[in-house]
C-alpha positions as CSV (number, residue, x, y, z in Angstrom):
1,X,16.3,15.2,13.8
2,X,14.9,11.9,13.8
3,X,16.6,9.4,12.2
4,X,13.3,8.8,9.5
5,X,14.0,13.2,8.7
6,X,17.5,13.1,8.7
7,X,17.4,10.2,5.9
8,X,14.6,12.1,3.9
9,X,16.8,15.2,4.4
10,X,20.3,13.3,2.9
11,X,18.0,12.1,-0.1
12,X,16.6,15.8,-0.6
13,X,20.5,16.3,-0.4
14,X,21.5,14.4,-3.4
15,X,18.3,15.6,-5.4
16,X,18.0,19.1,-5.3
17,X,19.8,22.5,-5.3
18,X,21.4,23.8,-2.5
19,X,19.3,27.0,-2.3
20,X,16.1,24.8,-2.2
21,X,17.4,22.5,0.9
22,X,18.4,25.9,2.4
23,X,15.0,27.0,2.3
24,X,13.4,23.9,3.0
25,X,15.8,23.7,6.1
26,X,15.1,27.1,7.2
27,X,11.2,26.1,7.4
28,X,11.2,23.1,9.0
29,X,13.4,24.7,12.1
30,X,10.8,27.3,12.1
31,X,8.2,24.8,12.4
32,X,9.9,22.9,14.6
33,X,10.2,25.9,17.1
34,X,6.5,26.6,17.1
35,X,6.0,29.3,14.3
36,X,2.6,30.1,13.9
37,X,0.5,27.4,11.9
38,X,0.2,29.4,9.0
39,X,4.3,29.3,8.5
40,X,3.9,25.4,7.9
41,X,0.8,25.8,5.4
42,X,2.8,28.1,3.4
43,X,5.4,25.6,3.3
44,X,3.4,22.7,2.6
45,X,1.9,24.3,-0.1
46,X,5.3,25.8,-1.9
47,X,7.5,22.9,-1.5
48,X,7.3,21.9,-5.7
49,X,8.2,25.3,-6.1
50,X,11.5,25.9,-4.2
51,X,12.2,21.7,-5.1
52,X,10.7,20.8,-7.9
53,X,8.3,17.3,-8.3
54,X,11.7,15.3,-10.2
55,X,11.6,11.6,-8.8
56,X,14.0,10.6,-5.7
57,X,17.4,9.7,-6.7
58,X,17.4,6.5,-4.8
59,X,19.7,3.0,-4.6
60,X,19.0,-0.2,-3.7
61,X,21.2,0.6,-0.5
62,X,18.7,3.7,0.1
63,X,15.5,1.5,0.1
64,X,17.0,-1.0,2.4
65,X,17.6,1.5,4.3
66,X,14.2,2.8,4.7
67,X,12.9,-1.1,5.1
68,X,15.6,-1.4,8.0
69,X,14.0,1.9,9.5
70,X,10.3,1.1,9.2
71,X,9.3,-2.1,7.9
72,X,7.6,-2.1,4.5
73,X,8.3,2.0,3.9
74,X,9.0,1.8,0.0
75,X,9.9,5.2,-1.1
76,X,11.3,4.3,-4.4
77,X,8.0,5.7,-6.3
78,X,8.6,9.2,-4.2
79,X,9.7,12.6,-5.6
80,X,11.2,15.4,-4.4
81,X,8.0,17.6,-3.4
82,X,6.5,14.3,-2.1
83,X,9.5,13.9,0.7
84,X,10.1,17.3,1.5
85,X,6.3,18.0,2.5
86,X,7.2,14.8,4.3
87,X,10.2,16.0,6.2
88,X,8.1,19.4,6.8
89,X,4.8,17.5,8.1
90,X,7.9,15.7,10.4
91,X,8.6,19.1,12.0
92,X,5.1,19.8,13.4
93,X,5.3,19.7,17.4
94,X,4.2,16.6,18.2
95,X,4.2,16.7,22.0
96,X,0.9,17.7,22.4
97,X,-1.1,14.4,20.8
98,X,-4.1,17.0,20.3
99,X,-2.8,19.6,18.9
100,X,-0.9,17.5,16.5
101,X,-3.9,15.8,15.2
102,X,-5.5,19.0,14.8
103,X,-3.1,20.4,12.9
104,X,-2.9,17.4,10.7
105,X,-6.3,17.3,10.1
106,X,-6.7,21.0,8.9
107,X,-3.8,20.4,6.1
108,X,-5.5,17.1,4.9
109,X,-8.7,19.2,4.9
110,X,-7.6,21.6,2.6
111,X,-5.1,19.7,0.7
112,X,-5.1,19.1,-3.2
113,X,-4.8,15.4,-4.7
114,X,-0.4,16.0,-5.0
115,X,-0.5,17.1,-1.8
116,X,-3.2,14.5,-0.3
117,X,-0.4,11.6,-2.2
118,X,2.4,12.9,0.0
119,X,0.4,12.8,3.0
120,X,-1.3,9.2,3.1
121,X,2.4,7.9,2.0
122,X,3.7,9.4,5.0
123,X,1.3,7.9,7.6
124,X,3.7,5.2,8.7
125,X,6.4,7.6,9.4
126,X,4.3,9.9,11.8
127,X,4.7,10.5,15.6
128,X,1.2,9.1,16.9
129,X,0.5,6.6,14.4
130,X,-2.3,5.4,16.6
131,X,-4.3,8.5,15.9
132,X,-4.6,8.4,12.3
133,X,-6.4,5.3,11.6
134,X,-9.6,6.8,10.3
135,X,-7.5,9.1,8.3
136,X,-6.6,6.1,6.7
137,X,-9.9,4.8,6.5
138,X,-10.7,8.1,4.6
139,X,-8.3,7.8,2.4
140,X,-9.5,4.3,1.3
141,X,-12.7,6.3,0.1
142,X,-11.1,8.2,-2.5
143,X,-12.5,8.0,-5.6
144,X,-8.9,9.3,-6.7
145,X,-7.3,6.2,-7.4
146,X,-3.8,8.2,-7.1
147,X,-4.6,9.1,-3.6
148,X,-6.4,5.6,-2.7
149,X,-3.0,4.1,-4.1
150,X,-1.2,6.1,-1.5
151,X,-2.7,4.5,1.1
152,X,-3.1,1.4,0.3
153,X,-0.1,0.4,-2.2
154,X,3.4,-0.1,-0.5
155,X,2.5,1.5,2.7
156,X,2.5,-0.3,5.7
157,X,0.1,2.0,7.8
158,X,-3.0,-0.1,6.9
159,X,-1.6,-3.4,8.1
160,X,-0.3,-2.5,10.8
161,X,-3.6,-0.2,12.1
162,X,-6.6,-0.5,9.8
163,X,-9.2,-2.8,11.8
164,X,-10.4,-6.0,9.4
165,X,-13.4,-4.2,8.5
166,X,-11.5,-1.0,6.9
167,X,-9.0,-3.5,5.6
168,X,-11.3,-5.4,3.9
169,X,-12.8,-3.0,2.0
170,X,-9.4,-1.7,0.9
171,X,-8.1,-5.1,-0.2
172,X,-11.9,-5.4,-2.3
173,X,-11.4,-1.5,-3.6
174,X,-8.1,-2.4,-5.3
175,X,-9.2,-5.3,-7.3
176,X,-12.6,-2.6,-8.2
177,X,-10.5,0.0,-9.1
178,X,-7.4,-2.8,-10.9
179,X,-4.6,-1.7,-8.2
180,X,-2.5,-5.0,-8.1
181,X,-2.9,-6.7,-4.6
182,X,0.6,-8.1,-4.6
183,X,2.0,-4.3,-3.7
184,X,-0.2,-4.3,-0.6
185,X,1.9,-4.6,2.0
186,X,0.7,-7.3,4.6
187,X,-1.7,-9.1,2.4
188,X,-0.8,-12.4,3.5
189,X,-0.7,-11.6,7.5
190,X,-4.0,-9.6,7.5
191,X,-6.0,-11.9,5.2
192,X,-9.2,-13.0,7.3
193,X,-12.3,-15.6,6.7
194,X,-14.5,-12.5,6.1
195,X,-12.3,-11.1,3.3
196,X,-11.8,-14.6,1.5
197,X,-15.9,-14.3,1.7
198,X,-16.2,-11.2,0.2
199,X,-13.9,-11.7,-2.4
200,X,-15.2,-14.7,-3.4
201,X,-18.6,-12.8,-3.8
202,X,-17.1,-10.4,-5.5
203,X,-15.7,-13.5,-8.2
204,X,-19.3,-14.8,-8.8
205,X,-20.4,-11.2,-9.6
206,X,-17.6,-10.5,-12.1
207,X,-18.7,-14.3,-13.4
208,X,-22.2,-13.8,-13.7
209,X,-21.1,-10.1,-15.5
210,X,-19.2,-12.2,-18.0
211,X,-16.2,-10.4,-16.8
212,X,-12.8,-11.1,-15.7
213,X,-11.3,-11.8,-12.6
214,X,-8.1,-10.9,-11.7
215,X,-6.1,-14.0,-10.5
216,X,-4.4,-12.3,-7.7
217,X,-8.4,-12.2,-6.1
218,X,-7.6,-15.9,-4.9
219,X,-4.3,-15.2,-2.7
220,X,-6.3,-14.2,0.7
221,X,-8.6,-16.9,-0.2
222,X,-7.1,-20.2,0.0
223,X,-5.9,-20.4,3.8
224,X,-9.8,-20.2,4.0
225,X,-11.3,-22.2,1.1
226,X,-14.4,-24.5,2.1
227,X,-16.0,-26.9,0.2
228,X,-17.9,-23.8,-2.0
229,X,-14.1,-22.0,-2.6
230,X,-12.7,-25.3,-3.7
231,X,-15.7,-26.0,-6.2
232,X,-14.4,-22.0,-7.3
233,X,-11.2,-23.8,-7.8
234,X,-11.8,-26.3,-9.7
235,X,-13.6,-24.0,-12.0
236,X,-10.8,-21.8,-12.6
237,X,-8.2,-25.0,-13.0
238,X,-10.8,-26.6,-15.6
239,X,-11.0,-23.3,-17.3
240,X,-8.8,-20.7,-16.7
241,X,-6.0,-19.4,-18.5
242,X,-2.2,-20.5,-17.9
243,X,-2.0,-18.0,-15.0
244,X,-5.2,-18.1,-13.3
245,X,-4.8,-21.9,-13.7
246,X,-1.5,-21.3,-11.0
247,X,-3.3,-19.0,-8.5
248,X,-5.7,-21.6,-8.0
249,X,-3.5,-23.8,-7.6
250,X,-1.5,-22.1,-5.2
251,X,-4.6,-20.8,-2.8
252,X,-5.4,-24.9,-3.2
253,X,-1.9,-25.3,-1.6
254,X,-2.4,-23.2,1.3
255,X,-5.6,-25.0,2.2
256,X,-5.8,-28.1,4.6
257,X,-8.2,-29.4,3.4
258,X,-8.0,-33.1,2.2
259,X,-10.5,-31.9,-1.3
260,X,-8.3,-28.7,-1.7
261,X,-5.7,-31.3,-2.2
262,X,-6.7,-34.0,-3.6
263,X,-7.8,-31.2,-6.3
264,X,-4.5,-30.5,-6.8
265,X,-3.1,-33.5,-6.9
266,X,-5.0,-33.4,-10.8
267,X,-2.8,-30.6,-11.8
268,X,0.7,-32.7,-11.1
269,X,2.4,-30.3,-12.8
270,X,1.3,-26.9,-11.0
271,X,1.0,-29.4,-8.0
272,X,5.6,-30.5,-8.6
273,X,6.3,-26.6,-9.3
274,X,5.1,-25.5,-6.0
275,X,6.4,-28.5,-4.3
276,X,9.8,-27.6,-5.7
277,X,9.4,-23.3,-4.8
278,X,9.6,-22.7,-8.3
279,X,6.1,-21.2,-8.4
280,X,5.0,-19.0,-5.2
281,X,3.2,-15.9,-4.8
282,X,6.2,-14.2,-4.6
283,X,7.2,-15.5,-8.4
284,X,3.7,-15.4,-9.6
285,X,3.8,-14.0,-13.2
286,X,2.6,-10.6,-12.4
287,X,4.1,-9.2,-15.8
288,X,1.2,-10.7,-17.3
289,X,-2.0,-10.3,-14.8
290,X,-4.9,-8.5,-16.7
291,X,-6.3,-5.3,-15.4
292,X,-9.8,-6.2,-14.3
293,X,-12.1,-3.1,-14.0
């Protein structure tokens, strides 16, 4: 096994019967030894009823593990039906890159949205990871915000192999649909001129709507903030609320520009807690961000 199946398979270990890891053992060698295709769809398909749909019984210890394996893999939102169609999708011959692909593609075809969840969560942990970018990209086109979720919330695939164009339009989906940005992993690293753009758009539409905006919209921004971002700014330090008052002030940090901080410099406040670390978008109050649909 490979070390990402035998750690899903000691999870399944501690969260289900016996009889039910016996069974999903059993299938996954039969996969793995080439047992014809329709062997694995029946599989796929049956796994909440031999193991149930409980959630994971993870530790802190078991998610560090996972991080240690593959960088940003949070499985602590997974269930049991969720990581054994994972372990069986793991089984699939894989040396053939083709037939592989094919395979994968007829399963996400025909798949319902439980089963579609399990498999755009599991896209960082498949053999070929090259291949599966516009499966991604598909994914991001959901209108089911439960299956868009498992793409783009805590799942490293699209940072690591989304082009900017798809991950732009995933980063502007999740604030459409009010999936909080800060559990995309690789915001910061992936955030580009054309997204701070578009987002900033996407502010002055929501403004001229009379509508909110959520504050997390101005944390790709400020790296990238011209003279027309900063005047955004300023508008949302003049006027917004406690805590879109300190995302503005933090995307104003991140800028170089001398007007970004002399801006700043007005808030001394905001400006001596981000001096000091105390406020970061790592601490940002997220408990409190409104969902803005």
């Amino acid at each position: 096994m490979s070390n990402v199946k035998k750690l899903l398979y000691c999870w399944l270990s501690q969260s289900v019967s016996s009889k039910a890891l016996t069974w999903l053992e059993q299938k996954q060698t039969d996969i793995a030894n080439g047992a014809p295709e329709r062997v694995f769809f029946t599989a796929f398909s049956a796994v909440p009823r031999y193991l149930g749909k409980d959630k994971l019984k993870l530790t802190s210890p078991d998610l560090t593990t996972a991080q240690d394996l593959v960088p940003g893999w949070f499985p602590g939102d997974w269930t049991v039906d969720q990581a054994g169609r994972t372990f069986l999708v793991l089984a699939l011959p894989k040396d053939r890159p083709e037939d592989y692909l094919r395979s994968l593609d007829k399963v996400f075809s025909s798949a319902d949205m439980r089963e579609l969840v399990a498999l755009y969560q599991s896209l960082p942990l498949l053999p070929h990871p090259e291949l599966h970018s516009q499966r991604a990209a598909e994914g991001i086109r959901s209108n089911m915000v439960n299956v868009f979720n498992a793409i783009a919330l805590r799942n490293p695939y699209p940072a690591d192999y989304l082009d900017n164009i798809a991950w732009n339009q995933m980063v502007l989906k999740a604030l459409f649909v009010g999936s909080p940005l800060h559990l995309i992993y690789g915001l910061d690293r992936r955030a580009n001129p054309e997204l701070a753009r578009m987002l900033v758009n996407y502010a002055h539409e929501r403004w001229a709507a009379k509508r909110q905006v959520s504050p997390e919209l101005w944390r790709p921004v400020g790296k990238f903030a011209d003279s027309e971002i900063i005047a955004d700014l300023a508008k949302v330090l003049a006027n917004g609320n406690m805590i879109e008052q300190q995302a503005a002030a933090l995307a104003c940090s991140e800028s170089s520009l001398p007007e970004a901080q002399r801006l700043l410099s007005l808030y001394p406040q905001l400006h001596s807690a981000i001096q000091r670390g105390e406020l970061t978008w790592s601490n940002f109050n997220r408990d409190r961000l409104p969902i803005c649909k």
